[in-house]
C-alpha positions as CSV (number, residue, x, y, z in Angstrom):
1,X,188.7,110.1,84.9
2,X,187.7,109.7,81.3
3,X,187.9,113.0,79.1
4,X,183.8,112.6,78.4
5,X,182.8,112.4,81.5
6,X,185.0,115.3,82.8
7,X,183.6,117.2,80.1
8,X,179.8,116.2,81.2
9,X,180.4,117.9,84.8
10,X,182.5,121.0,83.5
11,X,179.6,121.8,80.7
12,X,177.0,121.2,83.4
13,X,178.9,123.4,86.1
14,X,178.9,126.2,83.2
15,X,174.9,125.9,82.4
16,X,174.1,125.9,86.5
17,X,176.0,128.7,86.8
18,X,174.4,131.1,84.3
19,X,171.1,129.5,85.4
20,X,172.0,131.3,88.7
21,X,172.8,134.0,87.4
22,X,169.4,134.3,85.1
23,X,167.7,133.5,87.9
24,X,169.1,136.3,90.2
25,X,169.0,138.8,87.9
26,X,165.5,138.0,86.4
27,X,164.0,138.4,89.5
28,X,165.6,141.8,90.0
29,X,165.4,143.2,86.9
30,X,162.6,141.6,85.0
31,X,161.8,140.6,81.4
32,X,162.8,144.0,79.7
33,X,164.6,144.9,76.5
34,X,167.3,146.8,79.0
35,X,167.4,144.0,81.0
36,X,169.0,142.0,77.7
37,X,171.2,144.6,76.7
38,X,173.1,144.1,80.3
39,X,176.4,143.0,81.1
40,X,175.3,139.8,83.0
41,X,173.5,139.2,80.2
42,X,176.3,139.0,78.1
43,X,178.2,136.4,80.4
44,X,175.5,134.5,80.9
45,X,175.0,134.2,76.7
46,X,179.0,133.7,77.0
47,X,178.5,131.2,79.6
48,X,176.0,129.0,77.8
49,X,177.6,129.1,74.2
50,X,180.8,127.4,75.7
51,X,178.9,125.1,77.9
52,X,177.5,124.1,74.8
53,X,180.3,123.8,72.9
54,X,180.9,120.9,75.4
55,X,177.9,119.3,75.0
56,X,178.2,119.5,71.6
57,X,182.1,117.6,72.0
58,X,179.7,115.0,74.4
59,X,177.3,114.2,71.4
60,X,180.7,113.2,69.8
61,X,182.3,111.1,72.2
62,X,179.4,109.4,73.7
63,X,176.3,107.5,72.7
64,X,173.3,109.9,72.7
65,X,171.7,107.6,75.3
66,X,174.2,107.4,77.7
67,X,174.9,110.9,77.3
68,X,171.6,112.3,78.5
69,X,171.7,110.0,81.1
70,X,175.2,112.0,82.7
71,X,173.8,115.1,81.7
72,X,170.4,114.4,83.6
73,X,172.2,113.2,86.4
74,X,174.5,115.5,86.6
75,X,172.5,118.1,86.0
76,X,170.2,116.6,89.1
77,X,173.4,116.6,91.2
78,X,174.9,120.3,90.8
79,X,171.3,121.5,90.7
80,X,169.9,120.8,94.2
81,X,173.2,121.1,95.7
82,X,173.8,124.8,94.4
83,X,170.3,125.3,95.9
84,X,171.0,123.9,98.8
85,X,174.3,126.2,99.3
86,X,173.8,128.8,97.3
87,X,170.3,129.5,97.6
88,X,169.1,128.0,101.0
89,X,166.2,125.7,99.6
90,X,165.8,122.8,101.8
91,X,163.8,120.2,100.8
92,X,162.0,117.7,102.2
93,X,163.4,114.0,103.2
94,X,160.9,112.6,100.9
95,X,162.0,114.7,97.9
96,X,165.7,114.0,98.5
97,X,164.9,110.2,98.2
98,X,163.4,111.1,94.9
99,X,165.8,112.5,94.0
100,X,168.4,110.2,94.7
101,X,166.1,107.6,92.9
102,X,166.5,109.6,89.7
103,X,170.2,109.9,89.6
104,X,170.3,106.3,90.3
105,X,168.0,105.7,87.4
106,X,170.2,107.9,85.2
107,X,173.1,106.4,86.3
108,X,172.3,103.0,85.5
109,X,171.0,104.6,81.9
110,X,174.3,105.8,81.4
111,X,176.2,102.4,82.5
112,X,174.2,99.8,81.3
């Protein structure tokens, strides 16, 4: 697999996950000063600097076109399927076609 693209699914693995986390502890704790001064808070800040860090080596490597393209569709990918496991949202079939339309779209961004 070619280093980018590895890179692509790894940074957007590490931005879904401390989107999970945000979200779970958001909704317990909610939008207070002691709520930022947490240790989840901390990993999740942690989390997104290196995920950046390899978007940032993306930017590098690939054109910013193509780029956005694997980041939107992988981002689409890890996104619903993390809700789907992790969270339990089902969607309907009619959104899941749309959503496959989109990472085809993306796709053929980023390959064209």
């Amino acid at each position: 697999m070619n280093l980018p693209i590895l890179v692509v699914i790894i940074t957007q693995l590490l931005f879904t996950t401390s989107d999970l986390l945000a979200r779970g502890n958001m909704t317990k704790h909610g939008f207070a000063l002691s709520t930022f001064l947490s240790g989840w808070f901390l990993a999740y800040f942690l989390i997104r600097i290196i995920a950046m860090f390899g978007q940032l080596y993306v930017f590098t490597a690939i054109n910013l076109g193509r780029t956005m393209g694997l980041f939107g569709a992988a981002s689409l990918i890890l996104s619903n399927l993390l809700g789907l496991l992790v969270l339990k949202e089902i969607l309907t079939p009619g959104q899941y076609v749309g959503i496959v339309l989109a990472i085809t779209s993306f796709l053929i961004l980023s390959f064209t």
